[in-house]
N, C-alpha and C positions, 0 to 999 in steps of 0.2 A: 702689406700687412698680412694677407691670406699666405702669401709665400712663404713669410718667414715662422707661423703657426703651423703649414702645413712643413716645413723643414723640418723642425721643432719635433713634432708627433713624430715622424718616421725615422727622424735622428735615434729617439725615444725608444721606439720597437724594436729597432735594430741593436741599441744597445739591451732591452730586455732580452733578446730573441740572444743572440750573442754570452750574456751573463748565463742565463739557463740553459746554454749549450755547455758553456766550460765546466757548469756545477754539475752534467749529468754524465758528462764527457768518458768516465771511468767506465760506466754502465752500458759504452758503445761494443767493448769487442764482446761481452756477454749475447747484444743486441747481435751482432754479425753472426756468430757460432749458430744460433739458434734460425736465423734466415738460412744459411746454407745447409744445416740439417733440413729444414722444409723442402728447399729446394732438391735438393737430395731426392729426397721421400716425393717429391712430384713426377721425377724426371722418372725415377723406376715404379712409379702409379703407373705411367704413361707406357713405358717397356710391357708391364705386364698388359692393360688394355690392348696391347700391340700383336704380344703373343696369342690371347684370347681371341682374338679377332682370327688371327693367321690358324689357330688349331679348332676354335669354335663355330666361327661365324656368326657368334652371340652377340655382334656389338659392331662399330664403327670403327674403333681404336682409334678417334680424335680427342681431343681434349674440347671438353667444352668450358662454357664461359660462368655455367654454375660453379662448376670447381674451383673457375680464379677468385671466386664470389667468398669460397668458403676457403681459401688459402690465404686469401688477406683476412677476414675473419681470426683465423688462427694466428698468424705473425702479428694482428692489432692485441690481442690478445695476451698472449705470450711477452709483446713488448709493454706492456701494462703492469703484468706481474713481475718483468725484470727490476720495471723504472720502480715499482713498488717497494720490491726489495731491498732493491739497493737503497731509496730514502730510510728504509725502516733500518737497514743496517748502520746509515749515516748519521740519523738523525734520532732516533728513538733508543735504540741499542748497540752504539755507539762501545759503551766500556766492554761489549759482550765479546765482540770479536770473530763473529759468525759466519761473516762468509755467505752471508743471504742470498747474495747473486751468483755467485760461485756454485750454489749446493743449488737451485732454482736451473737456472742454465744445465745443469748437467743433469738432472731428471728429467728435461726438456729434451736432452741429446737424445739422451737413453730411450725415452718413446720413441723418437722419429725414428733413429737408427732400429729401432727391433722392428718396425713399419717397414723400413727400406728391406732388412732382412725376410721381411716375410712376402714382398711385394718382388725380389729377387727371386725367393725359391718356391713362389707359387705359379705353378704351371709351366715346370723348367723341368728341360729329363735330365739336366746333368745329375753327376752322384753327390755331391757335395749337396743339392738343393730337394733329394729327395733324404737326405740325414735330415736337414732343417725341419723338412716336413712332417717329421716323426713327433720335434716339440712346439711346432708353430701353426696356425691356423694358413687354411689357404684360400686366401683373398679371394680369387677368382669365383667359389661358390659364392658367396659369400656379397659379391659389390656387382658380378653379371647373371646372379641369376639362372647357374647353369649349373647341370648335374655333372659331375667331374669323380664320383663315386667309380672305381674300378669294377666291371662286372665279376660279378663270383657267380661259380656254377652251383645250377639250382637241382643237386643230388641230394634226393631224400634220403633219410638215416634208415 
């Protein structure tokens, strides 16, 4: 009797778990695009802690286990406001024709990617990352802490 009760429930779940996979199924590769931007944007986090470390000696340049804390944060996140969307596009505004996950996903790109950009040409002497530097912030003041100001000579007028 317990067997076939507990068959029963898990038969149950799995077809729930299964239904709400094929209904959100759409809203996966928005979900992927936005993981591999993060990822992205960790791996050149990580390049620049790398270089800081090799040109400053201000830091460790490992990766700790606060940042994994706050990278799942952000992709729970982010996959919250996809799944969001996409019901509000399926379901709410359906005749509108919007594009919720589409437009959502790609302003999600667009941060990580200017992050990567900035996390690239921060504290980089190539020429391409000292152009970057002119309209982008550079991280490395900024997340280690360090004076990275070019000295100017100190000649009075």
């Amino acid at each position: 009797m317990t067997q076939t009760i507990t068959y029963h429930i898990t038969r149950y779940c799995f077809i729930t778990i299964g239904a709400v996979t094929a209904w959100l199924q759409p809203a996966f590769p928005f979900l992927l695009v936005c993981t591999f931007a993060v990822l992205l944007d960790c791996i050149s986090a990580w390049q620049l802690s790398r270089r800081v470390k090799k040109k400053y000696r201000a830091n460790d340049g490992k990766f700790k286990s606060r940042y994994a804390r706050r990278i799942i944060d952000t992709l729970l996140k982010i996959y919250a406001v996809i799944l969001l969307t996409y019901m509000l596009d399926t379901l709410v505004l359906y005749d509108f024709n919007l594009h919720l996950p589409h437009i959502t996903a790609g302003i999600f790109t667009f941060v990580q990617l200017w992050s990567f950009l900035e996390n690239e040409s921060s504290e980089n002497d190539r020429h391409w990352a000292r152009l970057m530097q002119r309209i982008m912030v550079n991280k490395a003041k900024r997340h280690f802490d360090i004076d990275i100001e070019p000295e100017k000579d100190n000649k009075q007028p």
